[in-house]
N, C-alpha and C positions, 0 to 999 in steps of 0.2 A: 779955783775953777774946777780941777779937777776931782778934788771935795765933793764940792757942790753936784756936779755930774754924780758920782756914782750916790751922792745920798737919796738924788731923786733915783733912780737905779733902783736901788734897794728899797724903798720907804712907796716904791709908787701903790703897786697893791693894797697895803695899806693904808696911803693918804685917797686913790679913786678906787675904795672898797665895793663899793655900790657899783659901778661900772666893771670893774674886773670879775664880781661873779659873775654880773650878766651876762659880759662873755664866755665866761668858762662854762655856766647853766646852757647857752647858747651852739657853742664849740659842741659841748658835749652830744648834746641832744639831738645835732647833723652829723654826727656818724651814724644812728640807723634813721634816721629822716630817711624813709620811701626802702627801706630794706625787709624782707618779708623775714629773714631770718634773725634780724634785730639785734637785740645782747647777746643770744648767742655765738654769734659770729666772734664774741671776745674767747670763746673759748675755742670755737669749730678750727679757726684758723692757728692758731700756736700747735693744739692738739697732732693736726694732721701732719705739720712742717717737722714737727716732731716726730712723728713714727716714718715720715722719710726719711729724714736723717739721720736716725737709730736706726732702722733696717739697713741702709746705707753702709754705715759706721760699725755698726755693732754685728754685722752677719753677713756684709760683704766684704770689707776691706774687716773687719776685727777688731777696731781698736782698742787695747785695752784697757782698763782702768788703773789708774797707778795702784800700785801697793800699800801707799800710807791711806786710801782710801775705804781697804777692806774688801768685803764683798760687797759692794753697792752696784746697785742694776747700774747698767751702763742710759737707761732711758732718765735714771735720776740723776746722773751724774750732769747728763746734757741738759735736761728741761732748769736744774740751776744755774748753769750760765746762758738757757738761752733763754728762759723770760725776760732776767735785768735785759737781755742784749736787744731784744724787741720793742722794748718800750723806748729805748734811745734810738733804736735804727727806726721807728716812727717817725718821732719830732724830729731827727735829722730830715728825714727824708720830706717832710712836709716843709720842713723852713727854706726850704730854696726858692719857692713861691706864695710864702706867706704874705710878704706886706703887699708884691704886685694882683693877690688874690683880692685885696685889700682898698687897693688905689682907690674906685672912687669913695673909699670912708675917707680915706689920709687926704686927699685932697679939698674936700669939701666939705670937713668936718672937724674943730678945732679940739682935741684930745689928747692924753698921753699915749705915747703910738708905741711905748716900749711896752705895753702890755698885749702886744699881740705876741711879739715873742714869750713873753711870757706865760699866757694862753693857751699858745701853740708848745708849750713843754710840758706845760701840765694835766692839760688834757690824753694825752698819751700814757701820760703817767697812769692817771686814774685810772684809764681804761685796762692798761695790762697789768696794771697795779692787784686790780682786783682777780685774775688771774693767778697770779704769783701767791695771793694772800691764801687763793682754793690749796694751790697745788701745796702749801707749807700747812694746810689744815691736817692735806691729806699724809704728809709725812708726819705730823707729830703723830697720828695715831697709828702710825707704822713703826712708833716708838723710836722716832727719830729728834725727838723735841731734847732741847738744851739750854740751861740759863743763859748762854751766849747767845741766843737767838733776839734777847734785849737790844743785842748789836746790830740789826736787819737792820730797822728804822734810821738808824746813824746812817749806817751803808748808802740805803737809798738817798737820804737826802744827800746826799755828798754827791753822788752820782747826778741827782735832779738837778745840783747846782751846778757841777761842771757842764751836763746838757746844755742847759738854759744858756748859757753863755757860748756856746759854739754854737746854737741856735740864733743867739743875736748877732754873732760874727756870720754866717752863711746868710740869712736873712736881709741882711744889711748891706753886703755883696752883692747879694743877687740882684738889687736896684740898679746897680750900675753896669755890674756884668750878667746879661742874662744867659751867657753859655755857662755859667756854674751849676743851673739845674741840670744839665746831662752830663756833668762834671763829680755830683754830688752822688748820684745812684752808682756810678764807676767807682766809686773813693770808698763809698757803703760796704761795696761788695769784696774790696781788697783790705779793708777795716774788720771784717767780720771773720774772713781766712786767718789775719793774722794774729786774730786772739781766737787763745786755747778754748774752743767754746766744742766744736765738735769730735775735738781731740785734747790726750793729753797732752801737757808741757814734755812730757818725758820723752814722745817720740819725735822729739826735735834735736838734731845735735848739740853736743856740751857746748859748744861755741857760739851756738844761735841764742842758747837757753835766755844768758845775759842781759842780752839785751832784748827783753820782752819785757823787762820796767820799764821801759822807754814808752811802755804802751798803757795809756789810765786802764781802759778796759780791762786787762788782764789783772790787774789789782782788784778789780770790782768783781772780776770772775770766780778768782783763786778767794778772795777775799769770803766770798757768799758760799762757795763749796767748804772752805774749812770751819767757815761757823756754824754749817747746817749739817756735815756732813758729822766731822770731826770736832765738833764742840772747841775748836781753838780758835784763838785770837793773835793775828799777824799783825807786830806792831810795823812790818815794813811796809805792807802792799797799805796798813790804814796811812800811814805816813804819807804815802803817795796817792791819795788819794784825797786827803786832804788838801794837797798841794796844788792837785789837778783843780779839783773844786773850786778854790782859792782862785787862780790864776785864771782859770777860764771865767768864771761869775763875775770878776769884776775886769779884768780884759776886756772881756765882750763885753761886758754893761756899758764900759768907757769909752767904746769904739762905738758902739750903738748910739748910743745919747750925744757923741764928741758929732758924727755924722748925719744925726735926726732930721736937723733943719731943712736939709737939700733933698730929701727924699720927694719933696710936692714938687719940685720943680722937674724931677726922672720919668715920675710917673703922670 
C-alpha cells in the first residue's frame, strides 16, 4: 500500500505528462494575466526587497560579512540566500489555499489531484528560478564563476523536493483546517528570521550556532553562499539536505495520496 502510494507520487508527472504541462503552461502564464508590468515583476520585486534589506543591514544596523567570506559586497552575500529563500517562501505561501482554490476542479472532475501540489512548487520555481540564473550570470562575469557551481542544479533540486512535500503537507491541511492559511504567513515570517539570510551565522551566540542544523534552509543557504562564493563544497549542510529532501518528498507525498480521497467530500 504504501509502495503503491508513493510510486503514484512520484511517477504521476510523468504517467499525466500531457495534463501536468498544461497546468504548469497554464499556472505559469496567470501570474501576469491582466499585469501591465508582466515578466518584469520577476525581477522589479526580489530587486527592491533587496536594496531594503541591504540598506537595512548593511548601513543601518552594519551587518557584517564573515571573514572566510572575503571582501564580498554585503548585497551579494544576501541576494544568495535570498532568491533560493523566495522561491520556497512562494510555493509555501500559495499552498495553503491551493486545492480549496481548486474545489470546483476536484470536485467535478475525475483527475490526479497530487499535481496541483505539484504545479503549485514548480511554478515558483520557474519563475524565481529565472531570476537567480540573471543574478549568477552576473556574478560569473564579476569573475566569480567556479567548477563547483555544477553543484547549483543538485542544490536546487533537493531544495524543490523538500518544498514540494511540505507543499503537499500544508496543502492537504488546509482542506480540513482552514485556519492554517493565517497560520502559514506567521510560520513564513518566523522561518525566514531564523535562517541566516539577512545576517551572518556568526552574530549569533556560540550556543545558538548549533543548533541552526535543525533548520533545512540554512543548509541550502550556507550551502549556495560556499559554492558561489567560496568555491567549496560542504559535505554536511549537503548531507542535510539530502535528508531533508528525502523525508519531506516522500512524507508529504504519503500523507497527500494516504488523504486524497476525502478531499471531495471538504470541499
Amino acid at each position: 500500500m504504501t509502495i503503491s502510494l508513493l510510486k503514484q507520487w512520484t511517477f504521476s508527472p510523468v504517467r499525466h505528462f500531457r495534463l501536468f504541462h498544461q497546468f504548469v503552461r497554464q499556472e505559469f502564464s496567470s501570474q501576469f494575466a491582466g499585469s501591465l508590468g508582466g515578466f518584469l515583476w520577476l525581477f522589479v520585486t526580489p530587486i527592491v526587497n533587496i536594496m531594503i534589506y541591504s540598506f537595512v543591514f548593511s548601513v543601518v544596523f552594519r551587518a557584517p560579512v564573515p571573514e572566510e567570506f572575503g571582501d564580498v559586497p554585503f548585497v551579494v552575500f544576501l541576494m544568495i540566500g535570498y532568491l533560493p529563500w523566495f522561491a520556497f517562501a512562494d510555493a509555501m505561501g500559495k499552498a495553503s489555499g491551493m486545492l480549496i482554490e481548486k474545489a470546483p476542479l476536484i470536485t467535478k472532475v475525475m483527475f490526479p489531484v497530487q499535481l496541483i501540489p505539484m504545479v503549485g512548487t514548480l511554478v515558483p520555481y520557474l519563475v524565481h528560478g529565472i531570476a537567480f540564473f540573471v543574478f549568477l550570470v552576473y556574478l560569473a562575469f564579476g569573475g566569480f564563476f567556479d567548477p563547483m557551481w555544477l553543484w547549483l542544479p543538485v542544490a536546487l533540486g533537493l531544495q524543490f523536493l523538500f518544498t514540494m512535500g511540505m507543499v503537499a503537507i500544508l496543502s492537504a491541511f488546509c482542506v480540513f483546517l482552514r485556519d492554517i492559511q493565517q497560520i502559514v504567513a506567521l510560520l513564513l515570517t518566523a522561518w525566514f528570521f531564523l535562517t541566516p539570510i539577512i545576517y551572518p551565522l556568526s552574530m549569533l551566540p556560540d550556543s545558538v550556532q548549533p543548533w541552526m542544523m535543525l533548520n533545512p534552509m540554512h543548509s541550502f543557504v550556507q550551502f549556495y553562499r560556499e559554492i558561489i562564493v567560496l568555491g567549496e563544497f560542504s559535505l554536511q549542510h549537503f548531507q542535510i539536505m539530502v535528508l531533508a529532501a528525502v523525508i519531506s518528498f516522500f512524507g508529504g507525498g504519503w500523507l497527500f495520496m494516504r488523504i486524497k480521497h476525502a478531499f471531495g467530500d471538504v470541499l
